[in-house]
PQR file of N, CA, C, O and H, with PARSE charges and radii, in Angstrom:
ATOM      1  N   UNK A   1       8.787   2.940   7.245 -0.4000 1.5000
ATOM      2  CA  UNK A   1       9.918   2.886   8.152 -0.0000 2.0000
ATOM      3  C   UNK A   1      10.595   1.531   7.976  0.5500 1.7000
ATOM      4  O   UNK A   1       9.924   0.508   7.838 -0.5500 1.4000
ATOM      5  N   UNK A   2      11.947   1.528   7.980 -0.4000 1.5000
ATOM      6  CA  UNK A   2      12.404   0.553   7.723 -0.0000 2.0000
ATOM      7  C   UNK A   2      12.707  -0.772   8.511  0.5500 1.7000
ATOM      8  O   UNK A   2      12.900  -0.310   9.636 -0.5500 1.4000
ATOM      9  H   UNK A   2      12.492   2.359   8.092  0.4000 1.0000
ATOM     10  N   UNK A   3      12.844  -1.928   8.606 -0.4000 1.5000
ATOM     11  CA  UNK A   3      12.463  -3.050  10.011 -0.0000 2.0000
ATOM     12  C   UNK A   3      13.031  -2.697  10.946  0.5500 1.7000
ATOM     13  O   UNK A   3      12.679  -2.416  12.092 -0.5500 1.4000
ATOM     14  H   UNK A   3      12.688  -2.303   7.692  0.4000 1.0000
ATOM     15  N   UNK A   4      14.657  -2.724  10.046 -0.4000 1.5000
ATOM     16  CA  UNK A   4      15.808  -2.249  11.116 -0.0000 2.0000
ATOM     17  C   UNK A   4      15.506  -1.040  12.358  0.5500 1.7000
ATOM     18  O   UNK A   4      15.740  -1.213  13.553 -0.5500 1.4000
ATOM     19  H   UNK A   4      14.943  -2.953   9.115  0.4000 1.0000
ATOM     20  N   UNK A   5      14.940   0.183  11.755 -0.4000 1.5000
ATOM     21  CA  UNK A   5      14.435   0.804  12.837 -0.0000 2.0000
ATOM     22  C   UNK A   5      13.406   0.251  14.159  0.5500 1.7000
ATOM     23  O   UNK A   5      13.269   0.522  15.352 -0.5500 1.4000
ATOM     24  H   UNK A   5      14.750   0.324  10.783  0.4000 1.0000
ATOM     25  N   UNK A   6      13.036  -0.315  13.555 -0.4000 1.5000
ATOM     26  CA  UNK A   6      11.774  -0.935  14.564 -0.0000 2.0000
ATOM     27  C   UNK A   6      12.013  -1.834  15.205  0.5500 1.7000
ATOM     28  O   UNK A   6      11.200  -2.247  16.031 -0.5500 1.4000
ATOM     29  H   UNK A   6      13.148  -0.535  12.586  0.4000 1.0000
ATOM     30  N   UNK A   7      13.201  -2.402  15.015 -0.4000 1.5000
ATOM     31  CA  UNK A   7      14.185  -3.840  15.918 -0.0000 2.0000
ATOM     32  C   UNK A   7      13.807  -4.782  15.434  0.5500 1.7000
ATOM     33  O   UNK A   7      14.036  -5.758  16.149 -0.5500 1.4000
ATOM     34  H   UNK A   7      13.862  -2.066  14.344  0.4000 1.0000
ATOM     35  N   UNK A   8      13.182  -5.080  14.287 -0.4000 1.5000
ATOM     36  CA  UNK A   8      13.047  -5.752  13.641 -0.0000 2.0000
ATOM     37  C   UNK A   8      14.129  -6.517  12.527  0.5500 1.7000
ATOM     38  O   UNK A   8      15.200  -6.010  12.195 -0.5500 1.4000
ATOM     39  H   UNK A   8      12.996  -4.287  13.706  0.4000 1.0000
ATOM     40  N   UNK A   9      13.628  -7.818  12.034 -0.4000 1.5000
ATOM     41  CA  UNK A   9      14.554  -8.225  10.832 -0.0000 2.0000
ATOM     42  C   UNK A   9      13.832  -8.933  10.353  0.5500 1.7000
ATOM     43  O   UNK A   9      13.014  -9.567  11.020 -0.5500 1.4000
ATOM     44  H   UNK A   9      12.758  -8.230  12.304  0.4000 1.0000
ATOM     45  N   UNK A  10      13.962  -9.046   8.700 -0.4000 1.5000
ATOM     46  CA  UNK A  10      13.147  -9.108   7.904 -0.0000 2.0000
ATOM     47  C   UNK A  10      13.406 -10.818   7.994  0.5500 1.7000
ATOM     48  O   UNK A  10      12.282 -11.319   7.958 -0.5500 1.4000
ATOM     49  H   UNK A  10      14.626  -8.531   8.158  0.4000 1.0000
ATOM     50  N   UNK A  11      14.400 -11.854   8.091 -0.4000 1.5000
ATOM     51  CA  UNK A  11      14.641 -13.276   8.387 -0.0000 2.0000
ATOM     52  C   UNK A  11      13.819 -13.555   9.548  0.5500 1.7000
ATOM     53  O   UNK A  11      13.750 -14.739   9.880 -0.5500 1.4000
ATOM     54  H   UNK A  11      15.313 -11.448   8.120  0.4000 1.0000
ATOM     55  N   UNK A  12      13.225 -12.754  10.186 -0.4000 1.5000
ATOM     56  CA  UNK A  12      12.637 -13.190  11.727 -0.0000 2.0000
ATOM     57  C   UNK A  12      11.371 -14.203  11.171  0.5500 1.7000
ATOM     58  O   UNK A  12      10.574 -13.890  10.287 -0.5500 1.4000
ATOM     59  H   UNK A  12      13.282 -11.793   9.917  0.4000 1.0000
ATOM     60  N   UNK A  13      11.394 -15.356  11.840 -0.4000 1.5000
ATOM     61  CA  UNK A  13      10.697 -16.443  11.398 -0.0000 2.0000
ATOM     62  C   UNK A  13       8.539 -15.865  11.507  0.5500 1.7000
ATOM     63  O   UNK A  13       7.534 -15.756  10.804 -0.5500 1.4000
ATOM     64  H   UNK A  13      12.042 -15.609  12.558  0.4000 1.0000
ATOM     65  N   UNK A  14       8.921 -15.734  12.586 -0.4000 1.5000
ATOM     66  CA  UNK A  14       7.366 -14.673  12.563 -0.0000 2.0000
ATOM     67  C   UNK A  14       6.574 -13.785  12.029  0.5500 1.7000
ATOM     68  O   UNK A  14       5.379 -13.632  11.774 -0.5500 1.4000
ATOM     69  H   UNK A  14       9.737 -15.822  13.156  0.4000 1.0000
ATOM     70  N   UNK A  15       7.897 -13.066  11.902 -0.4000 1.5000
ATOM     71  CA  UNK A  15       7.360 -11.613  10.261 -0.0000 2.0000
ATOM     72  C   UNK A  15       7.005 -12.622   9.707  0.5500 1.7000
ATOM     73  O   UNK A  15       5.892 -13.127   9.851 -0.5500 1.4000
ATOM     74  H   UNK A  15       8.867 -13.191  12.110  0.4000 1.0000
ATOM     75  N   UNK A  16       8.097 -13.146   8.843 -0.4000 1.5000
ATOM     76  CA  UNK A  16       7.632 -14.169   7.464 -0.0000 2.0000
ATOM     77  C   UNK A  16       6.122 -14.793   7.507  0.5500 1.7000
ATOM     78  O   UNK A  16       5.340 -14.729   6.559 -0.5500 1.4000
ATOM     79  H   UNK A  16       9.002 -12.736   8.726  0.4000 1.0000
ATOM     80  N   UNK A  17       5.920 -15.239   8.420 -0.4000 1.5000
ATOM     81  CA  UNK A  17       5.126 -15.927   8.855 -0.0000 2.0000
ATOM     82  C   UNK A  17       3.729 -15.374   8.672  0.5500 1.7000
ATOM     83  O   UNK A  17       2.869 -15.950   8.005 -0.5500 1.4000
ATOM     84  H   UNK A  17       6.556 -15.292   9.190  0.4000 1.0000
ATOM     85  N   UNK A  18       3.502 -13.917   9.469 -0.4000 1.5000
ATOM     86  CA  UNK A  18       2.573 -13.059   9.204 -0.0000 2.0000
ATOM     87  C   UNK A  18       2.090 -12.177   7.863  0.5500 1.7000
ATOM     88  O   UNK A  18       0.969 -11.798   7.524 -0.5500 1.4000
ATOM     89  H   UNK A  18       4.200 -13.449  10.010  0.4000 1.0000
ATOM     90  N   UNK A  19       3.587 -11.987   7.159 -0.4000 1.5000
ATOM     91  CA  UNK A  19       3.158 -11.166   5.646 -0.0000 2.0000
ATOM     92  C   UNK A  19       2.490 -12.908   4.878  0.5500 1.7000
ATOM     93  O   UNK A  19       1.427 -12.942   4.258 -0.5500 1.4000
ATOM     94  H   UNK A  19       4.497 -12.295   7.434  0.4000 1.0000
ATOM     95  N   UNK A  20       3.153 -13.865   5.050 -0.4000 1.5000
ATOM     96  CA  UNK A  20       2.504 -15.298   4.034 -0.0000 2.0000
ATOM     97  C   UNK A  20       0.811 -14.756   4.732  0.5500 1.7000
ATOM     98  O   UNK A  20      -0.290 -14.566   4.215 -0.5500 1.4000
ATOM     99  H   UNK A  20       4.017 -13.837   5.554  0.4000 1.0000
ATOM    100  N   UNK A  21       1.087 -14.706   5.445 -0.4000 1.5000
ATOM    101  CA  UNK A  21      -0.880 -15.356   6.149 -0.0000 2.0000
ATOM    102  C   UNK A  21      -1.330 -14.194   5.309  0.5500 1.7000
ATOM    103  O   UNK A  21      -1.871 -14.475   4.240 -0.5500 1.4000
ATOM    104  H   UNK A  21       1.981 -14.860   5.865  0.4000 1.0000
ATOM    105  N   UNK A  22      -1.139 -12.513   5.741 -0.4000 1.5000
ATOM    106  CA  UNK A  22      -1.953 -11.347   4.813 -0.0000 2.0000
ATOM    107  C   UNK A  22      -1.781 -11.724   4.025  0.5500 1.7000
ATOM    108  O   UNK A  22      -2.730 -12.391   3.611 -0.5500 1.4000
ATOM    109  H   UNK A  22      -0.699 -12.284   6.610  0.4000 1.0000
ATOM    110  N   UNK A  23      -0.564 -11.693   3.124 -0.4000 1.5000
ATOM    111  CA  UNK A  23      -0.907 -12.211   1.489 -0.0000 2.0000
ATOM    112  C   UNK A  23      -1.766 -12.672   0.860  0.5500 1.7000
ATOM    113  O   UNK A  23      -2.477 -12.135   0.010 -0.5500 1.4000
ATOM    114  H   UNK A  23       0.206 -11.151   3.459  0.4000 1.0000
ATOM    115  N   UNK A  24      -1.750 -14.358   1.479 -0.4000 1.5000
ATOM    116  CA  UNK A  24      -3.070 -15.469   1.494 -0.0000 2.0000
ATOM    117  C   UNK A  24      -4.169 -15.198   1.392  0.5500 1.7000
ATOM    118  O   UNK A  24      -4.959 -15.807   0.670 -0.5500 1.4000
ATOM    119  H   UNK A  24      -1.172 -14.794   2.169  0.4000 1.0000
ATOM    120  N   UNK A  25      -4.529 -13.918   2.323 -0.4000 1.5000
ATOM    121  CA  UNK A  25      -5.490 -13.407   2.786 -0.0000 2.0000
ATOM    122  C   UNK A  25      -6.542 -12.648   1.890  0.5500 1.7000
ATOM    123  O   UNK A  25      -7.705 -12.727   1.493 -0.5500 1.4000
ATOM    124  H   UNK A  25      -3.887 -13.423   2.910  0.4000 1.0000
ATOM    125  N   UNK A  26      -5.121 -11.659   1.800 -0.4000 1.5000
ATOM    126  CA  UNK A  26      -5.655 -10.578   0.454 -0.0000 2.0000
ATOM    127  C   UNK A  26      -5.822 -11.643  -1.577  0.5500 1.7000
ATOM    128  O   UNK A  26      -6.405 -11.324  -2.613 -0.5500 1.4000
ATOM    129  H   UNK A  26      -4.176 -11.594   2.122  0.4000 1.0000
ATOM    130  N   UNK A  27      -5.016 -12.793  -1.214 -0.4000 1.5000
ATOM    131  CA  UNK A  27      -5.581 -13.337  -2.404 -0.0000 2.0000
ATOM    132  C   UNK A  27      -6.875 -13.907  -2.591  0.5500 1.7000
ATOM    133  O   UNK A  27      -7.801 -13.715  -3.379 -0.5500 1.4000
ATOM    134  H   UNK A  27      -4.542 -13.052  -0.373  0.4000 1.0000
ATOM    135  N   UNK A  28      -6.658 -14.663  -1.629 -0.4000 1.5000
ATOM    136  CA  UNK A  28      -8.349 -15.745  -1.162 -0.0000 2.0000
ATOM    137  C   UNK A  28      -9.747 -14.255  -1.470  0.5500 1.7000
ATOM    138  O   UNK A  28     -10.832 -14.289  -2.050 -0.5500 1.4000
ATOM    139  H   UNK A  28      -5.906 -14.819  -0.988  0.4000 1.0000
ATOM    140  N   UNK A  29      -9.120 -13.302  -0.866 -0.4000 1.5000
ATOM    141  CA  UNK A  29     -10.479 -12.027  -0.949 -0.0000 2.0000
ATOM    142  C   UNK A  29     -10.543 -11.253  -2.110  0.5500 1.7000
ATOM    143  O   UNK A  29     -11.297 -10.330  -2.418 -0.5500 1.4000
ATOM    144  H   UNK A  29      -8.238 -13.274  -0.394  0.4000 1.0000
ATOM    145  N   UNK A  30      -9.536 -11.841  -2.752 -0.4000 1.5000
ATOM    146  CA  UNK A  30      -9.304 -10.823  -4.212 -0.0000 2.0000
ATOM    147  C   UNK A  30      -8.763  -9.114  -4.327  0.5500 1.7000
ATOM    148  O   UNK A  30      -8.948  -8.296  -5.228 -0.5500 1.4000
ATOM    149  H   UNK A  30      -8.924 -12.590  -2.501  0.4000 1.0000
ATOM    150  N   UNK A  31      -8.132  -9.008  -3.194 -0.4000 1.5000
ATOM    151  CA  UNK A  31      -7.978  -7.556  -2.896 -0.0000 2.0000
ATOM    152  C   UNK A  31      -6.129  -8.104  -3.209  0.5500 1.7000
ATOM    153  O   UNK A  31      -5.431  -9.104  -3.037 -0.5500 1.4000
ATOM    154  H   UNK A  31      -7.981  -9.673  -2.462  0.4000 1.0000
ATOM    155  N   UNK A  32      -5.970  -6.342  -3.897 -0.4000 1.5000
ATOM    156  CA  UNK A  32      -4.435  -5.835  -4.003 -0.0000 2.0000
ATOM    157  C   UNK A  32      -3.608  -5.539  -3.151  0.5500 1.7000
ATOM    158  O   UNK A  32      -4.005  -6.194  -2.187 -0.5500 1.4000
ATOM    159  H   UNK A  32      -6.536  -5.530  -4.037  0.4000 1.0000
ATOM    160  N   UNK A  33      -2.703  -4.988  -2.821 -0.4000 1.5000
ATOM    161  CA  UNK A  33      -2.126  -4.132  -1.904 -0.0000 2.0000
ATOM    162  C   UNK A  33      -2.901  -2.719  -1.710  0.5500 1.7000
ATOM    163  O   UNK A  33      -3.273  -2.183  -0.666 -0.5500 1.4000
ATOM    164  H   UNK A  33      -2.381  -4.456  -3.604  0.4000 1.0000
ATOM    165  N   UNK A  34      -3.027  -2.273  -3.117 -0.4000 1.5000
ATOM    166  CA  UNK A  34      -4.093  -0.529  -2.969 -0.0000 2.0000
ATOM    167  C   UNK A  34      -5.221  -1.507  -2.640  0.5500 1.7000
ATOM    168  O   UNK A  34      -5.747  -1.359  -1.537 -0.5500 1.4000
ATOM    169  H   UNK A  34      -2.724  -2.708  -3.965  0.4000 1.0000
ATOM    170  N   UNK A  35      -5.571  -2.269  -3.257 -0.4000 1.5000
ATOM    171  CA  UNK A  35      -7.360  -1.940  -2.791 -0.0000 2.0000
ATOM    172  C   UNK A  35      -7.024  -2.660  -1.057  0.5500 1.7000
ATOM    173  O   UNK A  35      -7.788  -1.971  -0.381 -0.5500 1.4000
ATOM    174  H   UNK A  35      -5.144  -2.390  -4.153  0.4000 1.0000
ATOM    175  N   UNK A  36      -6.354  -3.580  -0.117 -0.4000 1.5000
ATOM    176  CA  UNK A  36      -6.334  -3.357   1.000 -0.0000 2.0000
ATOM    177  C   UNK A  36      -6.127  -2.263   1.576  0.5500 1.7000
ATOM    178  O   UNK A  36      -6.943  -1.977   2.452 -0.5500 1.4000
ATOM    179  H   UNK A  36      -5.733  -4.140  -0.666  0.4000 1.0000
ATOM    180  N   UNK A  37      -5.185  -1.441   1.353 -0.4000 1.5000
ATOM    181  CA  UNK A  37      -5.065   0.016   1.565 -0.0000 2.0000
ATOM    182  C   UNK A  37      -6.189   0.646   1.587  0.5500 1.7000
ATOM    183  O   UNK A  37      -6.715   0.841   2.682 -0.5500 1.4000
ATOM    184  H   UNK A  37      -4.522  -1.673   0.641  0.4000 1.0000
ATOM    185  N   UNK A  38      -6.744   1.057   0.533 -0.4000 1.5000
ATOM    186  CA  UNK A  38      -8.197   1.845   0.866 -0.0000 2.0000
ATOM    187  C   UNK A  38      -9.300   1.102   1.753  0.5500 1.7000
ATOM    188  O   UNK A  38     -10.057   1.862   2.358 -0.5500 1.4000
ATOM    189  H   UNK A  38      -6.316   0.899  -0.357  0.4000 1.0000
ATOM    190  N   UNK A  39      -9.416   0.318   1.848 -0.4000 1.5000
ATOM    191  CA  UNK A  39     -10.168  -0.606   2.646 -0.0000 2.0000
ATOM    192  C   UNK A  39      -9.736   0.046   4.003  0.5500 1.7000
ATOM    193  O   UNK A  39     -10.485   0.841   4.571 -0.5500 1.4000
ATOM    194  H   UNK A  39      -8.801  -0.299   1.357  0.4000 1.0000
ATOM    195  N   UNK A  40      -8.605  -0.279   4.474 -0.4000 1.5000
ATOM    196  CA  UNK A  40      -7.972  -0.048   5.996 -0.0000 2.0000
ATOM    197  C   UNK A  40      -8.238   1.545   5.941  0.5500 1.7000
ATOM    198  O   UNK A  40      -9.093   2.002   6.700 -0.5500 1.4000
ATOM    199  H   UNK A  40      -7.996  -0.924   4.012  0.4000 1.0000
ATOM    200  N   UNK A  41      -7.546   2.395   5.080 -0.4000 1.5000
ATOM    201  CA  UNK A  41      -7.842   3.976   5.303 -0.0000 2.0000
ATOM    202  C   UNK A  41      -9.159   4.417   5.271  0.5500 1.7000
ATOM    203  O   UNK A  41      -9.718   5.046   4.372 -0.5500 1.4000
ATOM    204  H   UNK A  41      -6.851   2.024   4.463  0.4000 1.0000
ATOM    205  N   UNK A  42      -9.796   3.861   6.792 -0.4000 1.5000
ATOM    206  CA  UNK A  42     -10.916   4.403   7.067 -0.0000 2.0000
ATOM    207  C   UNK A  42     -11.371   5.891   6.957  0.5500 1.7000
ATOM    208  O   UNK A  42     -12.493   6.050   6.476 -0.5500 1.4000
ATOM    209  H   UNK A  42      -9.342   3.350   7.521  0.4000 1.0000
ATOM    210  N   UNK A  43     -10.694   6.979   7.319 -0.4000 1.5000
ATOM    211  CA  UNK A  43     -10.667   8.030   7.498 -0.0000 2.0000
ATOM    212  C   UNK A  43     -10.341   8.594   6.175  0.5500 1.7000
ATOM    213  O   UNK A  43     -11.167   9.495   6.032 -0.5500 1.4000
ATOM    214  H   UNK A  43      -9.783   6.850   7.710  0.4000 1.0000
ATOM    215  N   UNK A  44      -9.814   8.567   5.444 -0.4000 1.5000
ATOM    216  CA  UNK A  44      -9.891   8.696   3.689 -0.0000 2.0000
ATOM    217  C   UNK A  44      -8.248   9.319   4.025  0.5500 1.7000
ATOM    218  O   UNK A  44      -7.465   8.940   3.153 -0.5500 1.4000
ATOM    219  H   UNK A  44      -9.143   7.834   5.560  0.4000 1.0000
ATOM    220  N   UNK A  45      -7.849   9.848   4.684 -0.4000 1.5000
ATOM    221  CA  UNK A  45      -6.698  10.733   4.953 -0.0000 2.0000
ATOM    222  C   UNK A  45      -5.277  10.446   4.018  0.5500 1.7000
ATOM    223  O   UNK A  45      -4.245  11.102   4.160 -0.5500 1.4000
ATOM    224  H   UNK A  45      -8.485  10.156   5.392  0.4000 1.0000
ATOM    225  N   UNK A  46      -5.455   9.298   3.013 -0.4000 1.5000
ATOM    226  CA  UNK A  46      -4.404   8.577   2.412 -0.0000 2.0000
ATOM    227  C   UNK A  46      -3.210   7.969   3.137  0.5500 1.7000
ATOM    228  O   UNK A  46      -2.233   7.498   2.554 -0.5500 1.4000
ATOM    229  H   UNK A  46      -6.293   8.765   2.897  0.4000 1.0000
ATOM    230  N   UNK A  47      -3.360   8.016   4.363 -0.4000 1.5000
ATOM    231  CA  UNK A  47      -2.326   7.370   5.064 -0.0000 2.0000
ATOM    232  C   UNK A  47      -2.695   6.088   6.270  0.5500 1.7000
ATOM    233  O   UNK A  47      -3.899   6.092   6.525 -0.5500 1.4000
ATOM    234  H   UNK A  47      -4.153   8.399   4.836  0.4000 1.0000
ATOM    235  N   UNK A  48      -2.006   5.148   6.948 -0.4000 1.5000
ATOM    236  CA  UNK A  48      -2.985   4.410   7.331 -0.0000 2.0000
ATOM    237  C   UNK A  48      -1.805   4.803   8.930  0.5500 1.7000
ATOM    238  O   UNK A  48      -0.590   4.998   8.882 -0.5500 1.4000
ATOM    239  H   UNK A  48      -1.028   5.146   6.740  0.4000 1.0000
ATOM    240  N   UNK A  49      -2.690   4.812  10.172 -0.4000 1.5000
ATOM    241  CA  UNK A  49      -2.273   5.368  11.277 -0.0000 2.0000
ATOM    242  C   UNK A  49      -2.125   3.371  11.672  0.5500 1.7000
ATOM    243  O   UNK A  49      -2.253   2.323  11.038 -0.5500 1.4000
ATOM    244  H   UNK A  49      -3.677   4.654  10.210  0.4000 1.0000
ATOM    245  N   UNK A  50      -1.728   3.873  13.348 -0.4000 1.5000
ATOM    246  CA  UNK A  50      -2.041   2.000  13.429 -0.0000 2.0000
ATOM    247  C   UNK A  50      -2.819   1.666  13.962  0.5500 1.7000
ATOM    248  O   UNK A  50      -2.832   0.495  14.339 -0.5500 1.4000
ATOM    249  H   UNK A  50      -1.624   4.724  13.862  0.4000 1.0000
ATOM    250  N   UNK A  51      -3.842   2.528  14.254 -0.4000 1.5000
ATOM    251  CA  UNK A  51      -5.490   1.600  14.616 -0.0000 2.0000
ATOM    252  C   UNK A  51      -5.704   1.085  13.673  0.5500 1.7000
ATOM    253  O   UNK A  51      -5.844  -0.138  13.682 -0.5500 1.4000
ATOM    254  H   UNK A  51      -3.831   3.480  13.949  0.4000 1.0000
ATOM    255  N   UNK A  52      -5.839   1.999  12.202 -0.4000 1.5000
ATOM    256  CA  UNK A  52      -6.577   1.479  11.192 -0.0000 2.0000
ATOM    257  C   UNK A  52      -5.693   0.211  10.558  0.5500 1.7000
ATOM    258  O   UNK A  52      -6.251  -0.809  10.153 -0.5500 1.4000
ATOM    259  H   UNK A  52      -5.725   2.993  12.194  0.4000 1.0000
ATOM    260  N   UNK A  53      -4.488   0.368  10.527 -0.4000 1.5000
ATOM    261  CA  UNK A  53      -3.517  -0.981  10.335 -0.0000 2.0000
ATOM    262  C   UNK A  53      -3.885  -1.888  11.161  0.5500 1.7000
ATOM    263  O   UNK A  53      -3.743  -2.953  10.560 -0.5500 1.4000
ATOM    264  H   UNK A  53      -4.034   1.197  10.855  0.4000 1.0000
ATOM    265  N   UNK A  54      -4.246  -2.068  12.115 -0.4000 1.5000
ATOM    266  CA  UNK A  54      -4.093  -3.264  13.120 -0.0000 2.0000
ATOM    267  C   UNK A  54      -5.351  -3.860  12.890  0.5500 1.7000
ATOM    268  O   UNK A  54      -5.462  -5.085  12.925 -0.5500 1.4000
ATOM    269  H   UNK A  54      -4.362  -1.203  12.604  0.4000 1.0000
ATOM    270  N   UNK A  55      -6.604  -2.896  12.588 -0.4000 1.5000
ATOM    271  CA  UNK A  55      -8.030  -2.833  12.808 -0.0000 2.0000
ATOM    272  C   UNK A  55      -7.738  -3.999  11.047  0.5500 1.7000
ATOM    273  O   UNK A  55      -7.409  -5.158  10.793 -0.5500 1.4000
ATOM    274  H   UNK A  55      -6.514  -1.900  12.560  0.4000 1.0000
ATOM    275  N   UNK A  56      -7.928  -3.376  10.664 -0.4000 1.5000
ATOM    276  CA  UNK A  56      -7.499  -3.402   9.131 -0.0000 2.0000
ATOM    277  C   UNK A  56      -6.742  -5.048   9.281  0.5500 1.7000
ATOM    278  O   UNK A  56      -7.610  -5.917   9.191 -0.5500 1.4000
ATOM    279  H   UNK A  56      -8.196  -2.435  10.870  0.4000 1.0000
ATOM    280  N   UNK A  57      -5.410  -5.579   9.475 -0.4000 1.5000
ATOM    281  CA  UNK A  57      -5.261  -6.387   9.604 -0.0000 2.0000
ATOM    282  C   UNK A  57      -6.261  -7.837  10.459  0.5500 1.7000
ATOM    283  O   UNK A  57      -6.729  -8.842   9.924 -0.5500 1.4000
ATOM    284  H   UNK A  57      -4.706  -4.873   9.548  0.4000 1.0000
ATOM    285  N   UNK A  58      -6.297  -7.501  11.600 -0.4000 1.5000
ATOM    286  CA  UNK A  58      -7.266  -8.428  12.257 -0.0000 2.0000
ATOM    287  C   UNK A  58      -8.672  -8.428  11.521  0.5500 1.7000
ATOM    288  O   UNK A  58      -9.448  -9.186  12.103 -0.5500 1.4000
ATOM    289  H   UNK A  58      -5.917  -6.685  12.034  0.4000 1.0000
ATOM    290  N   UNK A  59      -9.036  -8.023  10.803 -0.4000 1.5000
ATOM    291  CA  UNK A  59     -10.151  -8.337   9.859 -0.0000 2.0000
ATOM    292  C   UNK A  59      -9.998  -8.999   8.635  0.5500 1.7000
ATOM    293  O   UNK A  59     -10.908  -9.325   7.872 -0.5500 1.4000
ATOM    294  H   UNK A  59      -8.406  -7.407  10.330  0.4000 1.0000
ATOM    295  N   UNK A  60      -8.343  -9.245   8.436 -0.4000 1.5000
ATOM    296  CA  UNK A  60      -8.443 -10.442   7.493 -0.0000 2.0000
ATOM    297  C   UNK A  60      -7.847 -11.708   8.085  0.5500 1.7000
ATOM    298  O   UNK A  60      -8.124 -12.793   7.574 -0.5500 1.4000
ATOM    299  H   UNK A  60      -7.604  -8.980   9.055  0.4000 1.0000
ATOM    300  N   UNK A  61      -7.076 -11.627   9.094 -0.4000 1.5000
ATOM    301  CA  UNK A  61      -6.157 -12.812   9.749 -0.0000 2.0000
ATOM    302  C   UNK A  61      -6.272 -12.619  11.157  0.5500 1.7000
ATOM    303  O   UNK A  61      -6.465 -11.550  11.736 -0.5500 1.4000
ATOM    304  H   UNK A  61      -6.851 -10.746   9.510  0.4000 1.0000
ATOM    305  N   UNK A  62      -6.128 -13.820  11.684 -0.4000 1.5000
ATOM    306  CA  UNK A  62      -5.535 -13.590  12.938 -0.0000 2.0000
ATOM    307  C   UNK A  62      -4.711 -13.889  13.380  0.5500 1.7000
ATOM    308  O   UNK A  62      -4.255 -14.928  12.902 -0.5500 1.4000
ATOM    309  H   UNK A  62      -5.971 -14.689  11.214  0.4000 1.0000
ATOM    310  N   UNK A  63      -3.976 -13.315  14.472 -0.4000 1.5000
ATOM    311  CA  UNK A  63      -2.325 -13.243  14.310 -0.0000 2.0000
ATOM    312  C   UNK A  63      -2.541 -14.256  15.766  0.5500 1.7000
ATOM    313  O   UNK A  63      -3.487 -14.249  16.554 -0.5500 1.4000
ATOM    314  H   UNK A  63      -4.347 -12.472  14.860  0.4000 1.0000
ATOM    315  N   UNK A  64      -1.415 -15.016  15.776 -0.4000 1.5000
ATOM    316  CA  UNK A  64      -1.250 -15.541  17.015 -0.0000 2.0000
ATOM    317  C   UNK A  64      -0.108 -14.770  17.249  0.5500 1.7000
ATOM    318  O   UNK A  64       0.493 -14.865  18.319 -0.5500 1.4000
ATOM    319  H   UNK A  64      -0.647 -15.022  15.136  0.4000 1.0000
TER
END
């Protein structure tokens, strides 16, 4: 879904803020974008709902 839908904007100092930290995150741990993906898609279902996103996130960063 795109930011704009979500009232979001992609300049918002905070987003930015939060994709740098996952990034970081997923480098420091050696994981991809897919291999975080399968990691978070607990349920195998190929899609990630937002427990497993959120769950999934707060297990590599923490967000203030």
């Amino acid at each position: 879904m795109p930011l704009k839908k979500l009232g979001l904007e992609r300049s918002d100092p905070k987003i930015e803020q939060i994709s740098k930290q996952i990034l970081s995150s997923l480098r420091k741990l050696g994981y991809s974008y897919a291999g975080m993906f399968s990691k978070f898609d607990t349920d195998g279902d190929k899609m990630l709902n937002f427990v497993e996103f959120s769950k999934g996130i707060r297990s590599l960063i923490s967000i203030n």
